[in-house]
PyMOL Python script that loads the backbone (N, CA, C, O; Angstrom):
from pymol import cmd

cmd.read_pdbstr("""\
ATOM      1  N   UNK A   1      16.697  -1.536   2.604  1.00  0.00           N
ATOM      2  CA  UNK A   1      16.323  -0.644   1.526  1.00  0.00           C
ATOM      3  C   UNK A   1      15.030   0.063   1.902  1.00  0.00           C
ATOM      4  O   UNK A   1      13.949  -0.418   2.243  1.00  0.00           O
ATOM      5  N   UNK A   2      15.251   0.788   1.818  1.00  0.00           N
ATOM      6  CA  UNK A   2      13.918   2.003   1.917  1.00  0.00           C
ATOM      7  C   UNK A   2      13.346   3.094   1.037  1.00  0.00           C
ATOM      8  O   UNK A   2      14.164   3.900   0.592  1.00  0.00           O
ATOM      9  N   UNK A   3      12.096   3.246   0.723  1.00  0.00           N
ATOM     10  CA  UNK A   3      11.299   3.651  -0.715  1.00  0.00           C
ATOM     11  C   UNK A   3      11.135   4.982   0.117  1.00  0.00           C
ATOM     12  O   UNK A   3      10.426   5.062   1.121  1.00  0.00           O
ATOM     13  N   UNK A   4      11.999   6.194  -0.508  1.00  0.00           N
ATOM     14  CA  UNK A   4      10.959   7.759  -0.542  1.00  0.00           C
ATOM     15  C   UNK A   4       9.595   7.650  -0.895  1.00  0.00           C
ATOM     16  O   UNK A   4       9.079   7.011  -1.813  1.00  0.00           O
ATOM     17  N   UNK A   5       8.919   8.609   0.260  1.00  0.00           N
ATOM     18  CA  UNK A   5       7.716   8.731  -0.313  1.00  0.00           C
ATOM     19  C   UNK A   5       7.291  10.241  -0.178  1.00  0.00           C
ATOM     20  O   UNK A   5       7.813  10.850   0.755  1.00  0.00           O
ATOM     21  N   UNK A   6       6.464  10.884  -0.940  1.00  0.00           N
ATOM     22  CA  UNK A   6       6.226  12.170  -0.852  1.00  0.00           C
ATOM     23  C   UNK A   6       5.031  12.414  -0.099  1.00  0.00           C
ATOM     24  O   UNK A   6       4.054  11.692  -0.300  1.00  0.00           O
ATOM     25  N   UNK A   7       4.976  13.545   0.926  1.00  0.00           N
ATOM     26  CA  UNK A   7       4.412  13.647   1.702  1.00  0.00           C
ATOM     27  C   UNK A   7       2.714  13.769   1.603  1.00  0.00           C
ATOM     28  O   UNK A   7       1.860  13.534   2.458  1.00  0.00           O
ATOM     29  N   UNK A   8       2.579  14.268   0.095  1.00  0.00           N
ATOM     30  CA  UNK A   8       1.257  13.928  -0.318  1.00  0.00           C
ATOM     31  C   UNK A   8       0.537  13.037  -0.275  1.00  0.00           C
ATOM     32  O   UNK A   8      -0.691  13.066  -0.199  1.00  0.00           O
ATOM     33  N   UNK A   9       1.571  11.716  -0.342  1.00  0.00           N
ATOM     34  CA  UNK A   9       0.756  10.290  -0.489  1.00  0.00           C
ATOM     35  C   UNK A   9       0.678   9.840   0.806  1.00  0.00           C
ATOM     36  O   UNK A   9      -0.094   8.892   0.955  1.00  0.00           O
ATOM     37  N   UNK A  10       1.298  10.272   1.880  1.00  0.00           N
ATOM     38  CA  UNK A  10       1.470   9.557   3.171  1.00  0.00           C
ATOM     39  C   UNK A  10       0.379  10.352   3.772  1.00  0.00           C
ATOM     40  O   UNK A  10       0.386  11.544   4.081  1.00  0.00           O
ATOM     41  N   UNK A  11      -0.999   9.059   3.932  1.00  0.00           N
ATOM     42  CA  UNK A  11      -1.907   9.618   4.569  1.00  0.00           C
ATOM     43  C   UNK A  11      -2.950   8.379   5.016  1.00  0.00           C
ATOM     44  O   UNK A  11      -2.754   7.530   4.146  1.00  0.00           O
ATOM     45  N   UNK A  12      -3.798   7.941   5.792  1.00  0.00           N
ATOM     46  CA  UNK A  12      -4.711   6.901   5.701  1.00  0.00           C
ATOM     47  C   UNK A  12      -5.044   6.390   4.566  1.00  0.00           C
ATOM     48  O   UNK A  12      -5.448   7.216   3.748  1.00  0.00           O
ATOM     49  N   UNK A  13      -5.013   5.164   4.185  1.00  0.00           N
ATOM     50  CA  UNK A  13      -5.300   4.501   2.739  1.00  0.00           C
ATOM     51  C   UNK A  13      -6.441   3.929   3.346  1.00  0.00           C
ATOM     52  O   UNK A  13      -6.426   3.808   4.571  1.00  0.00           O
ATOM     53  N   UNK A  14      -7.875   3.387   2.410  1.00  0.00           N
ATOM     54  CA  UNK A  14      -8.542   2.163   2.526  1.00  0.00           C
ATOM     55  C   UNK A  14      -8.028   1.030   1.026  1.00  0.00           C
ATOM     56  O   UNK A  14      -7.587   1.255  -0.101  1.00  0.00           O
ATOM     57  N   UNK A  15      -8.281   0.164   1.575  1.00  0.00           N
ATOM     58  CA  UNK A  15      -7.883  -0.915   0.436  1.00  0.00           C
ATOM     59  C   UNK A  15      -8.450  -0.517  -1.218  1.00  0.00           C
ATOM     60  O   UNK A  15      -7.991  -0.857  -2.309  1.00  0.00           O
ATOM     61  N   UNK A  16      -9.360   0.144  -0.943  1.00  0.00           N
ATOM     62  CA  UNK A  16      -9.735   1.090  -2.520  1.00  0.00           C
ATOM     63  C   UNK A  16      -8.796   2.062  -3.661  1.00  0.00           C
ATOM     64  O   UNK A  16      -8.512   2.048  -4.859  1.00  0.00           O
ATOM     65  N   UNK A  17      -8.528   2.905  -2.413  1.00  0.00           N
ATOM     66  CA  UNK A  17      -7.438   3.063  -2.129  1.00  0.00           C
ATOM     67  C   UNK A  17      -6.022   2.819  -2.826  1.00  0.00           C
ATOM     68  O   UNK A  17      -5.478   2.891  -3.928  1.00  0.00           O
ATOM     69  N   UNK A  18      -5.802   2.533  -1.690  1.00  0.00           N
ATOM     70  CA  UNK A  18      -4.771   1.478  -2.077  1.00  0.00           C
ATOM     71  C   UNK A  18      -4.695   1.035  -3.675  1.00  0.00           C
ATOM     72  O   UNK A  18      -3.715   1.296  -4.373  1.00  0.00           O
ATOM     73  N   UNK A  19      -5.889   0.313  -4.165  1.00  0.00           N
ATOM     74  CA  UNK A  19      -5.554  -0.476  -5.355  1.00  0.00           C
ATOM     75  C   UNK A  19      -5.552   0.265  -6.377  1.00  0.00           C
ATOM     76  O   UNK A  19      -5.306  -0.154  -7.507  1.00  0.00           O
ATOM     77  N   UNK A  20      -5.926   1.881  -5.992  1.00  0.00           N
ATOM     78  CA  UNK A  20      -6.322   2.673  -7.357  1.00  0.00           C
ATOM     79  C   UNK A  20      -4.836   3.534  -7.373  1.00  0.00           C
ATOM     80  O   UNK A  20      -4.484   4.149  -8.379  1.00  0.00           O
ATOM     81  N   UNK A  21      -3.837   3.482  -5.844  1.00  0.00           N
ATOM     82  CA  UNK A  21      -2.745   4.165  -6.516  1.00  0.00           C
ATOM     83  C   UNK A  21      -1.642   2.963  -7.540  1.00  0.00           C
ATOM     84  O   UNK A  21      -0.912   3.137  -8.516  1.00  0.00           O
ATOM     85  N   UNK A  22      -1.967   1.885  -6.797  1.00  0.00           N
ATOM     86  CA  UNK A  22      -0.833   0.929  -7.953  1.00  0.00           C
ATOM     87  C   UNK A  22      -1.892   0.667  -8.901  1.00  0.00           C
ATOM     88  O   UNK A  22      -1.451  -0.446  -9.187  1.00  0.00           O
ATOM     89  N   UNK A  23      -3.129   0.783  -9.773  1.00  0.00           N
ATOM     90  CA  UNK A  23      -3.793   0.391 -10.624  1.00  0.00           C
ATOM     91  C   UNK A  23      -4.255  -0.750 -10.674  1.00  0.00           C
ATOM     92  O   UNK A  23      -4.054  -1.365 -11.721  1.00  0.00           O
ATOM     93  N   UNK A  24      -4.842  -1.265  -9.839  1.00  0.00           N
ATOM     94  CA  UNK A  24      -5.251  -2.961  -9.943  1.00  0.00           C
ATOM     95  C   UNK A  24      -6.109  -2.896  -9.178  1.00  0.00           C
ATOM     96  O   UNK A  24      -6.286  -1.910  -8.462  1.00  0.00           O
ATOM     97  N   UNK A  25      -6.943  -4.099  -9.162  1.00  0.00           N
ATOM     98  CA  UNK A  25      -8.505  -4.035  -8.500  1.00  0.00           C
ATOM     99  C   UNK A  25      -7.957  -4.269  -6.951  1.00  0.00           C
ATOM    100  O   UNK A  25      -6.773  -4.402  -6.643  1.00  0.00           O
ATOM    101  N   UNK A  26      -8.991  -4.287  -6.130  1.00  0.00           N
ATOM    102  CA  UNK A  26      -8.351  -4.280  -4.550  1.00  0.00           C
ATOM    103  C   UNK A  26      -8.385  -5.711  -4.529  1.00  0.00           C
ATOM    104  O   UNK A  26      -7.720  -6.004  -3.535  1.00  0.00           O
ATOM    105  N   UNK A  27      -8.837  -6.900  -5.136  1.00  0.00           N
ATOM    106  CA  UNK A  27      -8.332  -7.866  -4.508  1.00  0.00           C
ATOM    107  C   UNK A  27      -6.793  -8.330  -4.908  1.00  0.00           C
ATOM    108  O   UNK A  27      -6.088  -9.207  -4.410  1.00  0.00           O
ATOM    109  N   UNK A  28      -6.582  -7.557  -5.821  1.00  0.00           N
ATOM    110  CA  UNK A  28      -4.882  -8.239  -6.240  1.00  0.00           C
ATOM    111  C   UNK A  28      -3.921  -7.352  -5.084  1.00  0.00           C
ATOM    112  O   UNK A  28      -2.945  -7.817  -4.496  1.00  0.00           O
ATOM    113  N   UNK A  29      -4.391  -6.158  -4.953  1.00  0.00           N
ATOM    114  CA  UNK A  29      -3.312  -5.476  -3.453  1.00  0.00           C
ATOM    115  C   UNK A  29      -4.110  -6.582  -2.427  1.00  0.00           C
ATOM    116  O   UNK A  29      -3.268  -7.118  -1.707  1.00  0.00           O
ATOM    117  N   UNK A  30      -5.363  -7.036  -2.175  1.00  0.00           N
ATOM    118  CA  UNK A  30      -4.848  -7.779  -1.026  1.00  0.00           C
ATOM    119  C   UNK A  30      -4.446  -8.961  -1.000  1.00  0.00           C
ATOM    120  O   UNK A  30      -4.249  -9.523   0.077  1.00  0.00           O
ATOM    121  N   UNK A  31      -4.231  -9.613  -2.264  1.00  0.00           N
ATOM    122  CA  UNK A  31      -3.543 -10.581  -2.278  1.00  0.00           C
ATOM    123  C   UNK A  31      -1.476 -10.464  -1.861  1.00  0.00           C
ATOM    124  O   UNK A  31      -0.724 -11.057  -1.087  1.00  0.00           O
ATOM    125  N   UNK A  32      -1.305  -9.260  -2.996  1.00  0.00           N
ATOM    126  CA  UNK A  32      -0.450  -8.631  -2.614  1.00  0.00           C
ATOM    127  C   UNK A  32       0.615  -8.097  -0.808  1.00  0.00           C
ATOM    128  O   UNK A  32       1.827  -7.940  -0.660  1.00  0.00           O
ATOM    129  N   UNK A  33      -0.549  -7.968   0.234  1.00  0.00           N
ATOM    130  CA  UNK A  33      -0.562  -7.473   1.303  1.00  0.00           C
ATOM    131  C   UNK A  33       0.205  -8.754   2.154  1.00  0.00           C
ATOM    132  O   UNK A  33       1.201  -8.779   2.878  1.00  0.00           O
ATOM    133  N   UNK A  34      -0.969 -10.023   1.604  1.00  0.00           N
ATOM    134  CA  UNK A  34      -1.218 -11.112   2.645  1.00  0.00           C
ATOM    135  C   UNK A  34      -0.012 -11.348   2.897  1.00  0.00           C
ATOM    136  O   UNK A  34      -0.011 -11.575   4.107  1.00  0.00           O
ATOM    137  N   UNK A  35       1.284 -11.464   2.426  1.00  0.00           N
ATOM    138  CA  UNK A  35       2.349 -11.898   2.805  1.00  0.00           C
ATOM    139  C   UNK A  35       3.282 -10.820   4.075  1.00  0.00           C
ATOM    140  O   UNK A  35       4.295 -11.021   4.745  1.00  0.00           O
ATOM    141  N   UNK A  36       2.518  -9.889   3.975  1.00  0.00           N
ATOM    142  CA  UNK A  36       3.097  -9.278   5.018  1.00  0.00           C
ATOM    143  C   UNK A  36       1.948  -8.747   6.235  1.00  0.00           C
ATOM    144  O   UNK A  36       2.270  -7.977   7.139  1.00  0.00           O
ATOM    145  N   UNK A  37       0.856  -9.195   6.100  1.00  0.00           N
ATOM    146  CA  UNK A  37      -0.308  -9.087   6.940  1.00  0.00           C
ATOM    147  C   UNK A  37       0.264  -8.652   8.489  1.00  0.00           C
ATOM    148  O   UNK A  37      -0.222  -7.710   9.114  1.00  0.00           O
ATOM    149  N   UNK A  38       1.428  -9.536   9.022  1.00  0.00           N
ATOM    150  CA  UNK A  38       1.815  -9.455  10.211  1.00  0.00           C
ATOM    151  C   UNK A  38       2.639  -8.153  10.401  1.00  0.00           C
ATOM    152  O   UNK A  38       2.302  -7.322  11.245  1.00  0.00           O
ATOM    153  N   UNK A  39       3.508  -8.021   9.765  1.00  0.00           N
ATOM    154  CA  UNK A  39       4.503  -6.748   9.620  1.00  0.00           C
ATOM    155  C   UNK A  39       3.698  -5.268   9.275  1.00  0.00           C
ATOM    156  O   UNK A  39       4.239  -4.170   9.410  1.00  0.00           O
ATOM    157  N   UNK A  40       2.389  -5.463   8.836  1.00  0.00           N
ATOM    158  CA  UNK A  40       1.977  -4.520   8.501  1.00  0.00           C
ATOM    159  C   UNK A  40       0.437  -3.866   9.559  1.00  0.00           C
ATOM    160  O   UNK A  40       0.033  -2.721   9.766  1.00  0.00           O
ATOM    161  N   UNK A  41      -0.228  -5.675  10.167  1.00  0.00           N
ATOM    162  CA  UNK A  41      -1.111  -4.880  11.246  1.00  0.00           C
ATOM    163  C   UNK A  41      -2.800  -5.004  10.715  1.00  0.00           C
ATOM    164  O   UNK A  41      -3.115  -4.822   9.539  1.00  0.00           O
ATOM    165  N   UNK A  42      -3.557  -5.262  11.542  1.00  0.00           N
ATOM    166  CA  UNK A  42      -4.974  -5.160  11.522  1.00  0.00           C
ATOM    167  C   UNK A  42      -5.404  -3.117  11.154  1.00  0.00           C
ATOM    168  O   UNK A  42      -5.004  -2.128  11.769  1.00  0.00           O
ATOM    169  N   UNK A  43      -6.292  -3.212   9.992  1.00  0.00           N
ATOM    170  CA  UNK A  43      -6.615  -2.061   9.697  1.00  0.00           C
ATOM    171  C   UNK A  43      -7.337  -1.313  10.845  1.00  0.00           C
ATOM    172  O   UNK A  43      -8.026  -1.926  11.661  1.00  0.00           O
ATOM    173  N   UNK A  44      -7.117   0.378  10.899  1.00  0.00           N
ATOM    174  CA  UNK A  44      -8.002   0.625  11.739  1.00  0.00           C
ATOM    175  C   UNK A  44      -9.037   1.069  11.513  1.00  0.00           C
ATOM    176  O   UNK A  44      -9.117   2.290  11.375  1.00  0.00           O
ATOM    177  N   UNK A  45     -10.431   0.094  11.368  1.00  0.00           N
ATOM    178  CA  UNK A  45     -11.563   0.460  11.302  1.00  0.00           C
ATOM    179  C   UNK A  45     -11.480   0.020   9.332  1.00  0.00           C
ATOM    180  O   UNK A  45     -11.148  -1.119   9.001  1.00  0.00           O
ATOM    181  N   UNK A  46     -11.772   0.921   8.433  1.00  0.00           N
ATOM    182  CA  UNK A  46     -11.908   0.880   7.201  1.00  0.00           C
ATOM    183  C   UNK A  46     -10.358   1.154   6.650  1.00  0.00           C
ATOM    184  O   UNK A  46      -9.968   0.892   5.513  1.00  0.00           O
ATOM    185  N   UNK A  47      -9.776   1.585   7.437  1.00  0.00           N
ATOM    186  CA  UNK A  47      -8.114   2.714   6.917  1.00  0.00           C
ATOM    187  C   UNK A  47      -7.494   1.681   7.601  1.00  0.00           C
ATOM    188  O   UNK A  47      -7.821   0.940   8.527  1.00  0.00           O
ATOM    189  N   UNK A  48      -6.226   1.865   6.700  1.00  0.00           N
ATOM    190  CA  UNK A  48      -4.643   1.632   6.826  1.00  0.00           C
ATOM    191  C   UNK A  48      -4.092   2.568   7.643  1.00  0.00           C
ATOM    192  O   UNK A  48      -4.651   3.633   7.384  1.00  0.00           O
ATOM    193  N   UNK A  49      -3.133   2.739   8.653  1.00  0.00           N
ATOM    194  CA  UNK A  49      -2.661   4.319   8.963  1.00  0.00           C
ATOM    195  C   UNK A  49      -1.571   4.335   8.526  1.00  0.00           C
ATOM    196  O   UNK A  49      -0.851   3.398   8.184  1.00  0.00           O
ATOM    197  N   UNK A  50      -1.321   5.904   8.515  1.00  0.00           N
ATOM    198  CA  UNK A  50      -0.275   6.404   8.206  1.00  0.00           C
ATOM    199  C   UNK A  50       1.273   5.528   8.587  1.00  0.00           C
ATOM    200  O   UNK A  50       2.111   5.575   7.688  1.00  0.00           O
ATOM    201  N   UNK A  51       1.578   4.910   9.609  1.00  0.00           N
ATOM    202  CA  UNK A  51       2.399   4.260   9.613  1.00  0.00           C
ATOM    203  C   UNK A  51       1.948   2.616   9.040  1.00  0.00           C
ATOM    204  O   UNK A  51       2.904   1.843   8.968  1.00  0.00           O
ATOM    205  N   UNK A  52       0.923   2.195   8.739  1.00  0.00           N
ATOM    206  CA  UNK A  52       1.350   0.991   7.813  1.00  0.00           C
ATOM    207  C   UNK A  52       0.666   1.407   6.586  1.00  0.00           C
ATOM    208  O   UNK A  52      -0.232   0.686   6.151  1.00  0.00           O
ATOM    209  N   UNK A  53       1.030   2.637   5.895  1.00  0.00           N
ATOM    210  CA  UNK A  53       0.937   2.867   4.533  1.00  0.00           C
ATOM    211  C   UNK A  53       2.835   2.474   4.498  1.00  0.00           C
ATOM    212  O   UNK A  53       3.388   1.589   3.846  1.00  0.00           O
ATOM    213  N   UNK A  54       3.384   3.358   5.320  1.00  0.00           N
ATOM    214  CA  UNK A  54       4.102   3.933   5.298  1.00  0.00           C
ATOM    215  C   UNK A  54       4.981   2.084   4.564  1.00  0.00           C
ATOM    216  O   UNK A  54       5.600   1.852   3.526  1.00  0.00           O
ATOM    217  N   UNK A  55       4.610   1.252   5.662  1.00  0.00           N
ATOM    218  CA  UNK A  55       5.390  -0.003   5.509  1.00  0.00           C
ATOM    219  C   UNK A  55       4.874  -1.093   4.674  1.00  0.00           C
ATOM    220  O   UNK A  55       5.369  -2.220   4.711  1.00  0.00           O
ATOM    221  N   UNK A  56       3.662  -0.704   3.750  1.00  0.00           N
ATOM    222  CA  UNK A  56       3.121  -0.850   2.775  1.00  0.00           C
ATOM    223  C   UNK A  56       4.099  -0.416   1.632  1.00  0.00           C
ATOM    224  O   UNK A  56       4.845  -1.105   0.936  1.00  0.00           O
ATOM    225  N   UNK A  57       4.001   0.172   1.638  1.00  0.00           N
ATOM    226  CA  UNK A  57       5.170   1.228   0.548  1.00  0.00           C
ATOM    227  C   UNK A  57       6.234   0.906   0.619  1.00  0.00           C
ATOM    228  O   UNK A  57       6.793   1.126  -0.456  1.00  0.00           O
ATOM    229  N   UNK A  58       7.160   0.286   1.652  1.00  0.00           N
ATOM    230  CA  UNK A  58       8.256  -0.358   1.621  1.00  0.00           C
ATOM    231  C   UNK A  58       8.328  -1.536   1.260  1.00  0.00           C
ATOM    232  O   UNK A  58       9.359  -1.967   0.744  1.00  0.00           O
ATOM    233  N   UNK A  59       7.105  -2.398   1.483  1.00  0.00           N
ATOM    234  CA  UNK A  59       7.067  -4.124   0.895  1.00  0.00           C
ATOM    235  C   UNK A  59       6.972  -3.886  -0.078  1.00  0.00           C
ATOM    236  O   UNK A  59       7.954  -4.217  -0.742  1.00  0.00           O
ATOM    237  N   UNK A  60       5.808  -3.181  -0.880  1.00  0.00           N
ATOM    238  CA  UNK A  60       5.817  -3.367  -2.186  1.00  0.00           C
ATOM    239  C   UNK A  60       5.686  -2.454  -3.545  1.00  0.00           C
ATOM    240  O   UNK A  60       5.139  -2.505  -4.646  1.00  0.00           O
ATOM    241  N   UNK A  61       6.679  -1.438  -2.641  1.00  0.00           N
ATOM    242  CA  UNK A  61       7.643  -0.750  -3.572  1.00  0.00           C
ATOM    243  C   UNK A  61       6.032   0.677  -3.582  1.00  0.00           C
ATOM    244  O   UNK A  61       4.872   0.599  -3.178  1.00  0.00           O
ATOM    245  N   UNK A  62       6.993   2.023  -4.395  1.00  0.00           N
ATOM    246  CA  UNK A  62       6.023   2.880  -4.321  1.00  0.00           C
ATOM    247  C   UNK A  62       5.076   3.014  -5.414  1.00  0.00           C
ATOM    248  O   UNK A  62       5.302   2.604  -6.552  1.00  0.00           O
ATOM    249  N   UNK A  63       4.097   3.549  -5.075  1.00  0.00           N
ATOM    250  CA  UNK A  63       3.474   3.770  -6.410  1.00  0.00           C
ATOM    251  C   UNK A  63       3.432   4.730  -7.518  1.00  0.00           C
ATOM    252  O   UNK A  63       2.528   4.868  -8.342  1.00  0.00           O
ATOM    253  N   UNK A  64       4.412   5.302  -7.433  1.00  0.00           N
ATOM    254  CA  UNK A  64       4.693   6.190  -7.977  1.00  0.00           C
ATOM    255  C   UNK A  64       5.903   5.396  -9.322  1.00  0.00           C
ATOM    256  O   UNK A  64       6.102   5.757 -10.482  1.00  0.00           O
ATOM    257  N   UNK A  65       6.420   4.405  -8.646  1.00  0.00           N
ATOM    258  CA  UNK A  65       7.369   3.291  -9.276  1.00  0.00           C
ATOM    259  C   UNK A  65       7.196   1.592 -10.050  1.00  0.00           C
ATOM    260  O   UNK A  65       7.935   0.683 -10.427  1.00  0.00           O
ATOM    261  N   UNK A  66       6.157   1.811  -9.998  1.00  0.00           N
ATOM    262  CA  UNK A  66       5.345   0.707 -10.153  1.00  0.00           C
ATOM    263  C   UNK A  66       5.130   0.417 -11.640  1.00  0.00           C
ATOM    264  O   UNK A  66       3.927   0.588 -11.838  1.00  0.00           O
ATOM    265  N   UNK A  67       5.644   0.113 -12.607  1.00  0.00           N
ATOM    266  CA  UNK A  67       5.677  -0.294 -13.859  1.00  0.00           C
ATOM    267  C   UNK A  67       4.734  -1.715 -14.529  1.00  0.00           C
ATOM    268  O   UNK A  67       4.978  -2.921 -14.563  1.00  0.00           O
ATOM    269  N   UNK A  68       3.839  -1.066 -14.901  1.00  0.00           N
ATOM    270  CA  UNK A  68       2.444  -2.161 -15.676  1.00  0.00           C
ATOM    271  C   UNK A  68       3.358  -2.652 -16.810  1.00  0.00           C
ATOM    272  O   UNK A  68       4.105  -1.938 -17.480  1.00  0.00           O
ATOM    273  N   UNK A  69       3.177  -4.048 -16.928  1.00  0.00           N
ATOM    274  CA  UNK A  69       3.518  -4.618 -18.239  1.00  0.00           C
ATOM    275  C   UNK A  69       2.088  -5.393 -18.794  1.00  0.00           C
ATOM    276  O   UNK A  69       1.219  -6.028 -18.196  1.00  0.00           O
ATOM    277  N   UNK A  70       2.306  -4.977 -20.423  1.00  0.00           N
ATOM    278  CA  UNK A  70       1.088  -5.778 -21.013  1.00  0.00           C
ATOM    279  C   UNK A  70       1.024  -6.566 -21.364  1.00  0.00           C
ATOM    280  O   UNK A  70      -0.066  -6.977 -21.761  1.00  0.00           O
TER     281      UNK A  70
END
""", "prot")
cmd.dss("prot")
cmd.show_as("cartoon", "prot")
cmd.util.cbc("prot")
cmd.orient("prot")
């Protein structure tokens, strides 16, 4: 299974980032991450790249799809 993503969003993430497109503080995306830490790769430098956003977005779904419950 594989998540469309629009070309806007596919770009270097930092974990800030990151937590502000699914809405949650950055330690719950990196809690989130840890299970795929290996599949996804040592950051480069402060950034995610473009190809492990890319497979970011496939583990855990897009953010554009991402449904908050209260």
């Amino acid at each position: 299974m594989s998540v469309k993503i629009l070309n806007k969003q596919l770009r270097p993430y930092c974990l800030k980032e990151l937590a502000e497109l699914y809405a949650v503080k950055p330690r719950t995306i990196k809690i989130w991450l840890e299970p795929f830490s290996l599949a996804i790769g040592a950051k480069s430098g402060r950034f995610y790249t473009i190809r492990q956003v890319q497979i970011i977005f496939n583990k855990i779904g897009d953010p554009n799809s991402v449904v908050l419950l209260n």
